[in-house]
C-alpha positions in Angstrom: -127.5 -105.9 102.1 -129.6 -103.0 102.7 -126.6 -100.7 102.1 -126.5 -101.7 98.3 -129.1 -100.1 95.5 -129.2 -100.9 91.6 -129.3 -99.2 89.0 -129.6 -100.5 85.4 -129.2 -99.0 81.6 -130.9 -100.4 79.0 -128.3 -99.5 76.1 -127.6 -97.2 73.6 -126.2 -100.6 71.4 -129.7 -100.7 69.4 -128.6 -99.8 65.9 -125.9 -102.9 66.3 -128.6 -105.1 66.6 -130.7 -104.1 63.3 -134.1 -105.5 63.0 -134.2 -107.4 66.2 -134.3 -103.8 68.2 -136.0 -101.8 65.6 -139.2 -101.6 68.1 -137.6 -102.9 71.5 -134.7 -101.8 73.8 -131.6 -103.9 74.0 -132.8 -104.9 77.3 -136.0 -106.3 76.2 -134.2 -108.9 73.4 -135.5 -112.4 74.0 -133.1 -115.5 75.0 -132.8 -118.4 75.5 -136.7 -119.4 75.3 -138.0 -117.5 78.0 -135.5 -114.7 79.3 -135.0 -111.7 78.3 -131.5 -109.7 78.5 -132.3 -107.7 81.5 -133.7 -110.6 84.0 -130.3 -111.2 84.4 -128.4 -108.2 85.9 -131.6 -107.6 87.8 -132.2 -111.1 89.5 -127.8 -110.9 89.9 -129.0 -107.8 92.0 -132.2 -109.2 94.3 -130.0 -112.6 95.0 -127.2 -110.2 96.1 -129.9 -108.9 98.7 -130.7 -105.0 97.0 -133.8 -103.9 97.4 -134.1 -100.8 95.0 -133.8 -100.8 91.6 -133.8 -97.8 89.2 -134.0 -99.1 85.5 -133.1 -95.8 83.1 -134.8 -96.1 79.5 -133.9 -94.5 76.4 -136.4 -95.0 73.7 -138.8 -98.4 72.7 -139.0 -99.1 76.4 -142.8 -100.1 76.0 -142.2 -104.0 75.7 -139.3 -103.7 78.4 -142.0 -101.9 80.5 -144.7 -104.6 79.7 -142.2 -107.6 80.8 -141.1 -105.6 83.9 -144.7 -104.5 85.4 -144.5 -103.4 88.8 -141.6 -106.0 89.8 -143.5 -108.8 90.9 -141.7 -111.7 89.8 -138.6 -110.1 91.6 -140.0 -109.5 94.8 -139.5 -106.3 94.2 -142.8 -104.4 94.4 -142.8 -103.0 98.0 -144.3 -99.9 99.1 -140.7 -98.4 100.3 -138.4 -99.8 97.7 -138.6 -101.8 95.2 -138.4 -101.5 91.0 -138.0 -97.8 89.8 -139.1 -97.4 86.3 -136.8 -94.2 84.9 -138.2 -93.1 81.5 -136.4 -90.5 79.4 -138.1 -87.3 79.9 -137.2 -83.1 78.4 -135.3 -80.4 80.5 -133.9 -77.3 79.2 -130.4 -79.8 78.7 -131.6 -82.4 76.6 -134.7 -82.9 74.4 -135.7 -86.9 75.8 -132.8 -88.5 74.2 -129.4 -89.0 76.5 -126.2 -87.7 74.8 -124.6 -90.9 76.7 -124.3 -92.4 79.7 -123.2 -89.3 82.1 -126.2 -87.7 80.5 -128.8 -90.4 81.6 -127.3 -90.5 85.1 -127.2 -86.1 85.5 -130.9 -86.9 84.5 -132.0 -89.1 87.1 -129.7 -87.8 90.2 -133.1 -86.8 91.8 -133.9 -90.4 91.9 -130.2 -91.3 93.3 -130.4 -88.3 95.9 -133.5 -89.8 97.6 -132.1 -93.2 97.9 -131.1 -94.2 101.2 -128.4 -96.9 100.5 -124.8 -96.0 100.6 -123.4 -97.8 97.7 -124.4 -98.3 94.3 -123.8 -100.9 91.7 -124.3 -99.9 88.0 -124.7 -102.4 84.5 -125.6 -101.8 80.9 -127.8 -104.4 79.6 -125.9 -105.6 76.3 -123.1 -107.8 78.5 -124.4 -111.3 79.7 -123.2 -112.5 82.5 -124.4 -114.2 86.0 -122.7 -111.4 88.6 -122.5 -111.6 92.2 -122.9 -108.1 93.8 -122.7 -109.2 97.0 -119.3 -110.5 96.9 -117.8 -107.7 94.9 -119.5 -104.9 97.4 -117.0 -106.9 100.1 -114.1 -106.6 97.7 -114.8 -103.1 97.4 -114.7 -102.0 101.0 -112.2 -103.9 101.3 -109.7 -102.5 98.7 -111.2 -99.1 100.1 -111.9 -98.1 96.1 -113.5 -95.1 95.3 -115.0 -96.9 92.1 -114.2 -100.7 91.8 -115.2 -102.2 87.8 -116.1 -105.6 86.7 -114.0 -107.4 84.7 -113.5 -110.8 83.1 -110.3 -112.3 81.0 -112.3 -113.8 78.6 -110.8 -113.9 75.3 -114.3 -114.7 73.2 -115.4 -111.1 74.5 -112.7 -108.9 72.5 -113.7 -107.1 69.5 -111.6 -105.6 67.1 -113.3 -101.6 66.7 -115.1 -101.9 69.7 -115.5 -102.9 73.8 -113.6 -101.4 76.7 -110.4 -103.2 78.1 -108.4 -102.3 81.4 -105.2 -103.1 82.7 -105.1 -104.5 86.5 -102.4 -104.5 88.9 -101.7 -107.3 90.9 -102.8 -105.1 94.3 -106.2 -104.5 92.0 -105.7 -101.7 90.7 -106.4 -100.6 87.4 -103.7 -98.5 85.7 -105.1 -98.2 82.4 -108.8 -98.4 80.3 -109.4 -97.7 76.5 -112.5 -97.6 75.2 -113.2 -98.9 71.0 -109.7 -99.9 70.0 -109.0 -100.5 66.9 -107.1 -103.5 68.1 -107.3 -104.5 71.7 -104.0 -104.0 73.4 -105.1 -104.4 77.3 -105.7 -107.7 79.0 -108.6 -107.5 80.6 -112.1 -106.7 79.5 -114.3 -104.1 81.5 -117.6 -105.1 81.4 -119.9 -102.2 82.1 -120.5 -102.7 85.4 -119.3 -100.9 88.1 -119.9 -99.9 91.9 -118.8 -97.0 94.4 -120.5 -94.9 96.8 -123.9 -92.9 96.3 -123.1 -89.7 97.3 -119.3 -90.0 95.7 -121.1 -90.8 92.3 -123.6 -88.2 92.5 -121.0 -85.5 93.2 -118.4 -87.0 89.9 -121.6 -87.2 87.9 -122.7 -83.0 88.3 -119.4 -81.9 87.7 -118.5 -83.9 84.9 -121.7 -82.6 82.9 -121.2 -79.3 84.2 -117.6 -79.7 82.0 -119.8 -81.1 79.0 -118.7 -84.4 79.6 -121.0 -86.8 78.8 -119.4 -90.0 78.2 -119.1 -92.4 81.6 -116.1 -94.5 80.4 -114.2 -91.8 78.7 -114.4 -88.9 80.4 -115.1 -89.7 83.7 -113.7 -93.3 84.3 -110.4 -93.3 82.3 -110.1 -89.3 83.3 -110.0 -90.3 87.2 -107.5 -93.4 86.0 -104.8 -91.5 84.5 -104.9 -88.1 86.7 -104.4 -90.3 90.0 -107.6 -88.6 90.9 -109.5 -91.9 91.9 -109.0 -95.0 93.3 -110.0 -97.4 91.1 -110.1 -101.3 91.5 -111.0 -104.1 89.8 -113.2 -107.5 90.7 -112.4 -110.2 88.4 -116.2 -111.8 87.3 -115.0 -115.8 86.7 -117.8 -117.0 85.3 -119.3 -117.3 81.6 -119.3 -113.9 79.8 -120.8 -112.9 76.1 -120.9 -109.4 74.9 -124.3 -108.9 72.7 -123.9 -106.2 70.5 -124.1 -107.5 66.7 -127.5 -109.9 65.5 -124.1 -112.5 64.8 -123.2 -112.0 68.4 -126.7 -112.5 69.6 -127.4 -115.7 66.9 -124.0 -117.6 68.5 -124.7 -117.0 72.0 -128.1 -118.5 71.5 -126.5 -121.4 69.9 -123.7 -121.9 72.7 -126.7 -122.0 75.3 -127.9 -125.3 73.6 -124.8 -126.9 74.7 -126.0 -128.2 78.9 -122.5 -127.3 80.6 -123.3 -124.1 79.1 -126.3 -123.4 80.2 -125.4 -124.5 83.7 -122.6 -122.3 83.8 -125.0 -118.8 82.9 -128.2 -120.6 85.1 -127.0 -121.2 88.7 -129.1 -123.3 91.1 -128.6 -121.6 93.9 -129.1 -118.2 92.7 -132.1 -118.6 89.5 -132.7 -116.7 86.9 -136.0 -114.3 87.1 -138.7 -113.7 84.7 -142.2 -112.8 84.0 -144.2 -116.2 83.7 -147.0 -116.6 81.2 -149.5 -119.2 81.4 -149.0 -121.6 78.3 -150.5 -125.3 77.5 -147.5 -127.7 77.9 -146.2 -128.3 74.3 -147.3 -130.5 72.1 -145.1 -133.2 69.3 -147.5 -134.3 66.7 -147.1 -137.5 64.5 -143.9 -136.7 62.2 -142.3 -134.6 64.9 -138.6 -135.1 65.5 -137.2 -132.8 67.3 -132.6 -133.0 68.5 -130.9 -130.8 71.2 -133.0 -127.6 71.4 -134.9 -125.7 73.9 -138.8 -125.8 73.7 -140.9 -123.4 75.3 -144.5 -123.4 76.5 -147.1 -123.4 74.2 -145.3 -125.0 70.9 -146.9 -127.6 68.5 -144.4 -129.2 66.7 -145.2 -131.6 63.5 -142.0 -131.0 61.8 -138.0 -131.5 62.3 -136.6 -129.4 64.7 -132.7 -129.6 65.0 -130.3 -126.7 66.7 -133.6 -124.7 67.2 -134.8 -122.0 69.7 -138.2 -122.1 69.7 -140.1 -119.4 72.1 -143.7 -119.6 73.2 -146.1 -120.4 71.4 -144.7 -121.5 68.0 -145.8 -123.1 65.5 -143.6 -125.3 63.0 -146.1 -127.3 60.2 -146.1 -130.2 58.6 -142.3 -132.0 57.0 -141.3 -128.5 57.9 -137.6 -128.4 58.5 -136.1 -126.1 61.2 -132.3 -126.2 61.8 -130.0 -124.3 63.6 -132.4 -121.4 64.3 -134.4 -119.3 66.6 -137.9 -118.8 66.6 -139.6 -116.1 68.9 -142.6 -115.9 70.8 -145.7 -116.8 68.5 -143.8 -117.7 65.2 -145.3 -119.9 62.5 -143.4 -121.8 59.9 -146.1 -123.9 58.0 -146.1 -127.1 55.5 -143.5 -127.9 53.8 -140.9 -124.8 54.6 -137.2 -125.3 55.3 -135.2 -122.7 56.6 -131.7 -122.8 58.8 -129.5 -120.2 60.1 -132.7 -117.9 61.0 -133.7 -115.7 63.6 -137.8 -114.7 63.4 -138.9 -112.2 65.7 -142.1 -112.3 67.1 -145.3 -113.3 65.4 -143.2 -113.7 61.9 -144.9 -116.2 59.5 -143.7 -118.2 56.7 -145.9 -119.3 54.5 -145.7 -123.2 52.7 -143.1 -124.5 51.1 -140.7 -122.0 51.1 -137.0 -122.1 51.6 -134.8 -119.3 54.1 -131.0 -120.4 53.8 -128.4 -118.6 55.0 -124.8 -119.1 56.4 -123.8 -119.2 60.0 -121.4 -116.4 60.1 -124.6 -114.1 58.3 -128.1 -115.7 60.2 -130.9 -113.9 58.6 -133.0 -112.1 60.3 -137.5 -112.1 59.9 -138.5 -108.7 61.2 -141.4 -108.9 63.9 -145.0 -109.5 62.0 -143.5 -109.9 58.8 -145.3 -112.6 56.7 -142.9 -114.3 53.8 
């Protein structure tokens, strides 16, 4: 797989998100315990066998650069190859801040040119999903494709007002993409992934900009649809699929991933999910503790109830404290005596005794990081 390189985006989808991306990039958001968003399209690409990486940043990209380091945990710190870290930076064209997509590519094309590997395979960061490169690089040379995009039929993924949806032919082609309907009208849903040749993106990339083009779906993707200018195929993705691009979204994914069949559907055993490891004391259940079909992390002490729960390293939940259907991130505390369900904290939130944080499913509230209540 040495003809294959990576390249990830670490979204433009932050404003969705509110206070859980105030000071961290989409790609940074915490799940499931441990994870964050972006292990998975980058351990997706080392178990598919690439070798270079080139992760473009936008803006709060210091925690996503902290979990990252130099690639270690990915075996992907070599002296050749390896984990390319692609900050925004200012040229006479932009001022540090991509106009989109196109723009953030045009910007790094010195980083593409000096690649070696023939074909690239490109992801945002905001769709979850367990991909296999490999397979759809075969499926692509295949097909002979100039761009081939990955796609999935799952209905839970379609939003009303936004997402990207595609029409494919039964030969795999795709005959038709919209982007943000107001009402989704095409079968399948594209999800922001996509692969083709190096030097074939490069080349669509600089003359798209050079038209003041700057949006990758829109303008170049669905342009090179509907002129008959490129061949453009599609790889069905079969596996579990959720698009994270609300705090709602992000609340009910977490709370499908309690379910086991779940989990093992998103957490292969032959192909593991990647992530920085931290050093924690096993966790610890005090007398009182009860704790029902959640996912502990390292490092917790638990004297409470714990029910439907998240709970990320470190945390701390008090005394007849009682914690339902929440998440708590890395270093929380919720003391004596406080009940709170439907809650997301962010890191190193406190809440102090005896108080109460209700809220309804379809609305989780949301504890900015190093807020004290």
């Amino acid at each position: 797989m040495k003809n294959l390189m990576g390249l990830i985006y670490t979204g433009e989808r932050d404003s969705q998100l509110k206070e859980l991306t105030t000071t961290r990039a989409v790609a940074a958001m915490p799940l499931c315990g441990r994870y964050r968003l972006i292990d998975f399209p980058l351990s997706a690409m080392v178990h598919s066998g690439v070798r270079n990486v080139g992760v473009i940043m936008q803006k709060n990209y210091h925690s996503l650069v902290d979990h990252l380091g130099p690639g270690k945990e990915w075996d992907l710190h070599g002296k050749r190859s390896g984990l390319v870290m692609l900050p925004p930076f200012m040229m006479k064209e932009n001022v540090g801040v991509y106009s989109g997509f196109l723009d953030a590519l045009r910007s790094n094309l010195h980083y593409l040119r000096r690649s070696k590997e023939p074909y690239i395979v490109i992801t945002d960061t905001h769709m979850l999903f367990s991909a296999r490169f490999d397979d759809m690089l075969r499926s692509h040379i295949e097909s002979g494709a100039d761009i081939t995009l990955l796609y999935a039929k799952n209905e839970n993924v379609r939003n009303s007002g936004a997402g990207r949806y595609m029409v494919v032919e039964k030969d795999g082609r795709v005959s038709g993409l919209e982007v943000d309907p107001a009402q989704p009208s095409m079968p399948c849903t594209y999800l922001e992934c996509f692969l083709a040749k190096r030097e074939l993106l490069i080349d669509l990339v600089d003359r798209a900009v050079a038209r003041g083009q700057y949006h990758l779906t829109r303008d170049l993707l669905m342009n090179g649809i509907y002129s008959g200018a490129l061949n453009v195929r599609g790889f069905e993705h079969q596996g579990l699929v959720w698009q994270i691009d609300s705090v709602q979204a992000y609340f009910e994914c977490s709370m499908d991933l309690l379910n086991q069949e779940t989990r093992d559907g998103l957490f292969s055993q032959d192909r593991p999910v990647l992530t920085k490891l931290r050093d924690e004391m096993p966790s610890r259940y005090l007398s009182g503790a009860r704790v029902s079909n959640s996912l502990i992390a390292d490092g917790c002490v638990i004297e409470g109830t714990v029910e439907n729960c998240i709970l990320f390293r470190g945390v701390r939940v008090g005394k007849d404290a009682v914690v339902r259907d929440s998440i708590i991130m890395q270093d929380g505390q919720v003391l004596e005596g406080v009940e709170i369900q439907n809650c997301i904290l962010d890191k190193n939130a406190t809440i102090r005794e005896h108080n109460k944080l209700l809220a309804p499913r379809s609305f989780p509230m949301v504890v900015p990081k190093n807020i004290l209540i």
